[in-house]
C-alpha positions in Angstrom: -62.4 -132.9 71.8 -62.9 -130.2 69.0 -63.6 -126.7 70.3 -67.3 -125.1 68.2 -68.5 -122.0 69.1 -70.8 -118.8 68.1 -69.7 -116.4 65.9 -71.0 -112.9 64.5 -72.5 -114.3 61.8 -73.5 -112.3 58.5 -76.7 -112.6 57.0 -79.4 -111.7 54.1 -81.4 -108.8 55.7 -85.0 -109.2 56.9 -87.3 -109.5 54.0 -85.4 -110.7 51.5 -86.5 -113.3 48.9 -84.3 -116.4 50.1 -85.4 -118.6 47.3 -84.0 -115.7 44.9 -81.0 -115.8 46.8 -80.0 -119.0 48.4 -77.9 -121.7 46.4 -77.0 -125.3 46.3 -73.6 -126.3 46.9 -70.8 -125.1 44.7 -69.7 -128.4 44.0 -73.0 -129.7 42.6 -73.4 -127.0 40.3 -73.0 -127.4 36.7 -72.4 -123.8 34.5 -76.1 -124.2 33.2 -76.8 -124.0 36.8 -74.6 -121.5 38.0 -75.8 -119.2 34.8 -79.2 -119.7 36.1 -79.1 -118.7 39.9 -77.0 -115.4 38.9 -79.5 -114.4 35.8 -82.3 -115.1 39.0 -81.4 -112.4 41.6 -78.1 -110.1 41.3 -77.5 -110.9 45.0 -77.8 -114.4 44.4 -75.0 -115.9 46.7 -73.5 -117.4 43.4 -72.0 -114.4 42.6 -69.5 -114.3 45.2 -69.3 -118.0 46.9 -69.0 -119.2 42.5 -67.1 -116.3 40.9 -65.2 -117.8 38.4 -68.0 -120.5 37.2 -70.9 -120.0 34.5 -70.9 -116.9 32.4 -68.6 -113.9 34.2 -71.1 -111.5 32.4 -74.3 -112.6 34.0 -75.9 -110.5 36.5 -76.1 -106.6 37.1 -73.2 -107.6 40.2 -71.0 -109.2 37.8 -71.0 -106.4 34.7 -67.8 -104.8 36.3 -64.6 -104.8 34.8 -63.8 -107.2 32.3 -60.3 -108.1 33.5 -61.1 -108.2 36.9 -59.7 -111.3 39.1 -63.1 -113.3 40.0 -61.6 -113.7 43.5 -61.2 -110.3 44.0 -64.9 -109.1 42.4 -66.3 -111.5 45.2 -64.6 -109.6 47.9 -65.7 -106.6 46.4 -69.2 -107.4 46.1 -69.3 -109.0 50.0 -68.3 -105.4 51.4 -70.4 -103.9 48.4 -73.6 -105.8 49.8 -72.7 -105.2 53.3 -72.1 -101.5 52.8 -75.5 -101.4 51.0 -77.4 -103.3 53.5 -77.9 -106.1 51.1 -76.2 -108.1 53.7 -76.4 -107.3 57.9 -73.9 -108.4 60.8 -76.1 -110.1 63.8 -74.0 -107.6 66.0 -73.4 -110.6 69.0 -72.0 -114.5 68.8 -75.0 -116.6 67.5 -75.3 -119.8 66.4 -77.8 -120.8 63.9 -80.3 -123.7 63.9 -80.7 -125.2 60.5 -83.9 -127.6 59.9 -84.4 -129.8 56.9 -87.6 -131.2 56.3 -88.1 -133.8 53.5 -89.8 -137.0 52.2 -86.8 -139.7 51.9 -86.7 -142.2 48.9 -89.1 -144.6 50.9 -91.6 -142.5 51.3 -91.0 -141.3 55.0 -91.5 -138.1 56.5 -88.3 -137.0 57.9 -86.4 -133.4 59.7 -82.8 -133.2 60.6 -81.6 -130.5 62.7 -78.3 -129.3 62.9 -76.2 -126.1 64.1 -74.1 -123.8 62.1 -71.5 -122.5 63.9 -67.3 -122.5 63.8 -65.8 -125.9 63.8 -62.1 -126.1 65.5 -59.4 -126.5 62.9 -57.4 -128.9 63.7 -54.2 -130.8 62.1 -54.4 -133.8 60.2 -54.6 -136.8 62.9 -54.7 -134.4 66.2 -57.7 -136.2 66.5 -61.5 -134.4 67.8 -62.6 -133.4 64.2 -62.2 -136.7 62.5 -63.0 -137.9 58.6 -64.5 -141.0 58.0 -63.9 -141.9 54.0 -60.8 -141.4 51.7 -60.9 -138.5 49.5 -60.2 -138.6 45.8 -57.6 -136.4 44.4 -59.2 -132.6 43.7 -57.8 -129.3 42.5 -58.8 -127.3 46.0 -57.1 -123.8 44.5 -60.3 -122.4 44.1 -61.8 -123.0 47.5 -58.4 -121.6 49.0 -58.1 -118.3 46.7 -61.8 -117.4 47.6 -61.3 -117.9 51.1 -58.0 -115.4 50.9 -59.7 -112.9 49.0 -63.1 -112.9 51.1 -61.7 -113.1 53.9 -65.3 -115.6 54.7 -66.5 -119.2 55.0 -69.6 -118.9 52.2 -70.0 -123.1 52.3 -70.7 -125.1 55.1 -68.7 -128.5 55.9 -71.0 -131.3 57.3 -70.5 -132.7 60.5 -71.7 -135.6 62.8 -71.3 -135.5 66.4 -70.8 -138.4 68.3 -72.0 -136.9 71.7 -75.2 -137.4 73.0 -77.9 -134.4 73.4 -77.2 -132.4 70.5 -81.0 -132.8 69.4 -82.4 -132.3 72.6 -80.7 -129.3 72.8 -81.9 -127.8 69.3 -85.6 -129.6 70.3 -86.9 -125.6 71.0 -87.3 -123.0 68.1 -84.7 -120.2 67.9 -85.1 -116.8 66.8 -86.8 -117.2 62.8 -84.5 -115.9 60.2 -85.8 -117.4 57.3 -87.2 -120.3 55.1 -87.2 -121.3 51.3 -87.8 -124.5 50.0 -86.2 -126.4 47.1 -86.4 -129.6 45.3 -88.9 -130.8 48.2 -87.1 -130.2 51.0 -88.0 -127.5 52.9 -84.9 -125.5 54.9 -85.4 -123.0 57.9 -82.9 -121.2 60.0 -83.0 -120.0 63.6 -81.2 -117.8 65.6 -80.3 -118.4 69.2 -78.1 -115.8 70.8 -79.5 -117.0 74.1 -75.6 -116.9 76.5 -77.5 -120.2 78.1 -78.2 -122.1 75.1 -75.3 -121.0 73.2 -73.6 -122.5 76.6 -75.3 -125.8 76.5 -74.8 -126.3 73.4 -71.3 -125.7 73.4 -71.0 -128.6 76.0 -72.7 -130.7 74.5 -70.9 -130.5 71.3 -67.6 -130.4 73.9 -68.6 -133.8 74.9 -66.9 -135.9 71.8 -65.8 -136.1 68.2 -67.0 -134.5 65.0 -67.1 -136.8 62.1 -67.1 -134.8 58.9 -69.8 -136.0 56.6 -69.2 -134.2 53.5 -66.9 -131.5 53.1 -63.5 -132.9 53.2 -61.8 -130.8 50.7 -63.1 -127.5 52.7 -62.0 -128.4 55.7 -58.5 -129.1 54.4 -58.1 -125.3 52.7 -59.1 -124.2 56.2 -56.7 -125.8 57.7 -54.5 -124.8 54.9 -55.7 -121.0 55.1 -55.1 -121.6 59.1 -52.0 -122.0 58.7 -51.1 -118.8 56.1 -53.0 -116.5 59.2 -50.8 -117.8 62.1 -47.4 -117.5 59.7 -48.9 -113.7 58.9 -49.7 -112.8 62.5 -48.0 -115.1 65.0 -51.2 -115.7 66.9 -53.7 -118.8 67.4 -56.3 -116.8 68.8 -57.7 -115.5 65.2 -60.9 -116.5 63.3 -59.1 -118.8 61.1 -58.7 -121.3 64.3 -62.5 -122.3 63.1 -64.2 -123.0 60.1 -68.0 -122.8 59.2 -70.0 -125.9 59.7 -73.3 -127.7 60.6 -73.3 -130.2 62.6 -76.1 -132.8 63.6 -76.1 -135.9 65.8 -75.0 -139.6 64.6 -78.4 -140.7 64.9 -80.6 -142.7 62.3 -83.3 -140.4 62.4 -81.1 -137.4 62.1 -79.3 -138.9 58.6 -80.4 -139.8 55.1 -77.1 -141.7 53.9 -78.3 -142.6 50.3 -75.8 -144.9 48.2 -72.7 -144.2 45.7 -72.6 -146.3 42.7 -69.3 -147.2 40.8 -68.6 -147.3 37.1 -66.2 -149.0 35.0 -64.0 -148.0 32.4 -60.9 -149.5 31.0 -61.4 -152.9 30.9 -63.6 -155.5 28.5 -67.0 -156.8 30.2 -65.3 -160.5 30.2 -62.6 -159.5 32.3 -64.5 -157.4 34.7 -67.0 -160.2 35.6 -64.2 -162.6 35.5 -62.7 -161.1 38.1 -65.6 -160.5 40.3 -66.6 -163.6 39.6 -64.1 -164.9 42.2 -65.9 -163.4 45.2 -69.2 -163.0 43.9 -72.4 -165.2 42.2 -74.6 -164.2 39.8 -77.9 -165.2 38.8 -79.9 -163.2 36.0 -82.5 -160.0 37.6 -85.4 -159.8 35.2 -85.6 -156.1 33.2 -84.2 -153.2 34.3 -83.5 -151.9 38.4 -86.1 -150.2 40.1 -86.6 -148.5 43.3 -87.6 -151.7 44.7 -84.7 -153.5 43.5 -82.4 -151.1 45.8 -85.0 -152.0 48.3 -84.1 -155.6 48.0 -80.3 -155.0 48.4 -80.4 -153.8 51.4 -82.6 -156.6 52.7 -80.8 -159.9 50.9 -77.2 -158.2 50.7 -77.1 -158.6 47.3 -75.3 -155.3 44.6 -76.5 -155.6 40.9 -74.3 -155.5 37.9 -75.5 -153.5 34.9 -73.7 -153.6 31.6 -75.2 -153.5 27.7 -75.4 -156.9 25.8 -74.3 -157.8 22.2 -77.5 -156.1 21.0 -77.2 -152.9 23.0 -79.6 -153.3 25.1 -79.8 -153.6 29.0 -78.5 -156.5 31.3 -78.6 -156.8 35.4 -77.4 -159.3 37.0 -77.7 -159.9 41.1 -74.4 -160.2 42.8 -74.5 -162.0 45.7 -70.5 -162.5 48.2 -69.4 -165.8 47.9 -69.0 -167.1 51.3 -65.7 -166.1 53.5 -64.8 -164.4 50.1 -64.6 -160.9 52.2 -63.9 -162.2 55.6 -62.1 -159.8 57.5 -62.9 -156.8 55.5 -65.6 -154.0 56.6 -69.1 -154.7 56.0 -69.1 -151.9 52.9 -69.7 -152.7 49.2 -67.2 -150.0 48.0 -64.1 -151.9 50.0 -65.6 -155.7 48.7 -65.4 -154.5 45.2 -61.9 -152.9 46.0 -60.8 -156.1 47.5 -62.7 -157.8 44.2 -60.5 -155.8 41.9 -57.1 -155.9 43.4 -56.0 -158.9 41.0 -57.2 -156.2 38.1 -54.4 -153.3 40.0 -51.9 -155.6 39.9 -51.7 -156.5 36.5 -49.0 -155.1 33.7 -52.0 -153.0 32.5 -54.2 -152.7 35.5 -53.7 -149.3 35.5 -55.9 -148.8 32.9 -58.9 -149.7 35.3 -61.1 -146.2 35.8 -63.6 -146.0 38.1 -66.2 -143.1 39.1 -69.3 -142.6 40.6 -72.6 -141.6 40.3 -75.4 -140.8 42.7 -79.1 -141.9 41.5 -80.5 -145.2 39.9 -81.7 -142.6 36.9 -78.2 -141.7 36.7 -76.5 -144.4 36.8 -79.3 -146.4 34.1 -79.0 -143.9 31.9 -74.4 -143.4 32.0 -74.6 -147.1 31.3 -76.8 -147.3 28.2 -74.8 -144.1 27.0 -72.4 -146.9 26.6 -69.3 -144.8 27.5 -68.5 -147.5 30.4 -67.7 -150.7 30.3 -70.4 -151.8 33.4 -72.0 -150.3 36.5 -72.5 -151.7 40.1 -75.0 -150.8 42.0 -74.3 -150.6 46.1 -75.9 -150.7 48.9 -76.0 -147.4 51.2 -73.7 -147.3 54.1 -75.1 -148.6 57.5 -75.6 -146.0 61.0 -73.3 -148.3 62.6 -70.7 -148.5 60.3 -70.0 -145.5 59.9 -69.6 -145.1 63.6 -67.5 -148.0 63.9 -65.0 -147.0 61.4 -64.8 -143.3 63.3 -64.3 -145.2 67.0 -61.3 -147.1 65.5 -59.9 -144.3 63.5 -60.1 -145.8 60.5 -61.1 -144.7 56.6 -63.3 -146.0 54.2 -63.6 -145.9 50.8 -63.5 -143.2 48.8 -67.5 -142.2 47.7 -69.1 -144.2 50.3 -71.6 -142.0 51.7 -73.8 -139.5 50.0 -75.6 -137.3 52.8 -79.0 -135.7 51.7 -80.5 -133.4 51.3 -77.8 -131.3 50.7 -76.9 -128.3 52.8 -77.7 -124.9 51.1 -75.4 -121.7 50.7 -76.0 -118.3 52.0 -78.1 -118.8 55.2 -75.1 -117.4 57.1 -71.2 -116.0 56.1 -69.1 -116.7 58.7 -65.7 -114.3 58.5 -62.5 -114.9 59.1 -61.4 -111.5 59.8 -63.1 -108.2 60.5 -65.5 -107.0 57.2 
């Protein structure tokens, strides 16, 4: 079972402005946006966790020297801010309580709770930290240099623990530390430095595996940065044996899994639905999707297939499994249309078949009637008890399957890897 545990965390001092300061994700971030959180604050965490994104001149922190290495300007500006009390060490092993409140797409009131603290490291198949999709290939280099340079853990990976008890055991407040809401949801962290709660949490996170949610990549360059430390010192007993992360409990009330829809490049409209028209039916949906038509997915186990007529305008189309035309295969609309589309793989020129993805009905609407793909599919999100499944029997699924929300935010808490 993985090994998670406190750490001395590093934080915002008391009384800053956290929405001034707090971020979305790196990897969600467009320049626009990136541009846009470091004009909003100079100690915006952008500035060091994205240093080589938007415009390098932005920012009273970023007018340094013009030739400076980005890496290297965000270690300068981490021990800058600490040394300036922009940034404060707890001073004792903590682990952090993370709560997100938020409406969901149906209208529900929901709040998952989670803990940051340092997720083991652990080799690819050792088992105890375990993924649950396949990732798509992705240029990591800058994930790895910032972690070198920084000598910190600035994003958190997502994990799902498979024990029972995590959420009991987060049930009481911690220590406040701070709040800000964004795009709805409302985030708050607590602190608990409490020796009997860090204990019991510890067990109960002890008891069995982590499935990581969203953050493969990252969890990779730790394991990649792991390994640089122990060639460089000889030991195992170092801060680069963990790796930031939150972690919540498998539970349906504790997870928004929202769908991830494909599109389709490559390939004519004919020979698409051709193809999937050997394991699927179709029958005609009247005007365009709407939230209710993801509704009714989920409930009559249908996708839809979107694609521009002769005219240019709209077309969706139900698509409902022929019978025994996926037996065998998980119960997952990314694998059926994989299995759909193998005929497509193995032709002379099946390599010409793209496909990508795109989160939101919006989204996905409007990248079709751009007309810059050949079709869309709409899916249907990923059950509780698949995903858990496919973890119990160590296996993968697709690539995109899952899209976890809301998504975690960046600069609560910098966890280092060495001494600051």
């Amino acid at each position: 079972m993985p090994r998670f545990a406190p750490f001395d965390a590093l934080r915002y001092a008391p009384g800053t402005d956290l929405q001034a300061v707090i971020a979305p994700p790196y990897d969600v971030l467009s320049d626009d946006d990136i541009n846009r959180l470091k004009a909003l604050d100079g100690h915006n965490i952008t500035h060091i966790d994205v240093p080589a994104g938007g415009d390098l001149s932005l920012g009273p922190a970023q007018a340094a020297d013009d030739g400076e290495d980005p890496y290297r300007r965000a270690d300068r500006l981490l021990r800058q801010w600490l040394a300036d009390g922009v940034l404060v060490r707890d001073g004792a092993p903590s682990y952090t309580v993370y709560r997100m409140s938020f409406t969901d797409a149906t209208g529900a009131a929901r709040e998952i709770t989670g803990v940051l603290g340092g997720l083991e490291v652990v080799d690819e198949g050792a088992g105890g930290v375990l993924p649950h999709e396949r990732t798509t290939p992705k240029a990591v280099t800058d994930r790895l240099d910032l972690t070198r340079a920084t000598a910190a853990n600035l994003s958190p990976v997502w994990g799902l623990s498979l024990a029972n008890g995590l959420t009991a055991a987060l049930a009481a407040p911690g220590e406040p530390v701070g709040e800000m809401t964004a795009e709805g949801v409302v985030h708050r962290v607590e602190r608990i430095a409490d020796p009997a709660r860090i204990a019991e949490i510890t067990a109960v996170l002890a008891a069995d595996d982590v499935l990581i949610a969203d953050g493969h990549h990252r969890y990779a360059i730790s394991r990649t940065y792991r390994d640089e430390v122990r060639a460089a010192t000889s030991r195992r007993d170092t801060e680069a044996e963990y790796t930031l992360a939150f972690v919540n409990e498998l539970k349906a009330d504790q997870l928004s899994i929202e769908a991830i829809h494909r599109l389709y490049s490559g390939i004519c409209l004919g020979h698409l639905r051709g193809v999937l028209a050997e394991c699927f039916d179709f029958a005609p949906l009247d005007g365009a999707p709407t939230p209710a038509t993801l509704r009714e997915m989920s409930q009559a186990g249908r996708l839809v297939l979107l694609y521009l007529n002769d005219d240019g305008g709209l077309e969706a189309e139900w698509m409902t499994p022929k019978p025994a035309a996926f037996d065998g295969l998980r119960a997952l609309d990314g694998a059926y249309l994989e299995h759909a589309l193998e005929p497509v793989e193995r032709e002379p020129h099946g390599s010409n078949l793209a496909v990508s993805y795109q989160h939101g009905l919006d989204e996905m609407l409007a990248a079709v009637r751009s007309g810059q793909v050949t079709a869309g599919v709409l899916i249907r999100p990923t059950s509780l008890a698949e995903i858990e499944r496919t973890a119990r029997e160590g296996l993968l699924m697709p690539p995109k399957s899952t899209f976890f929300t809301p998504k975690l935010r960046t600069g609560f808490v910098i966890r280092p890897t060495a001494r600051l």
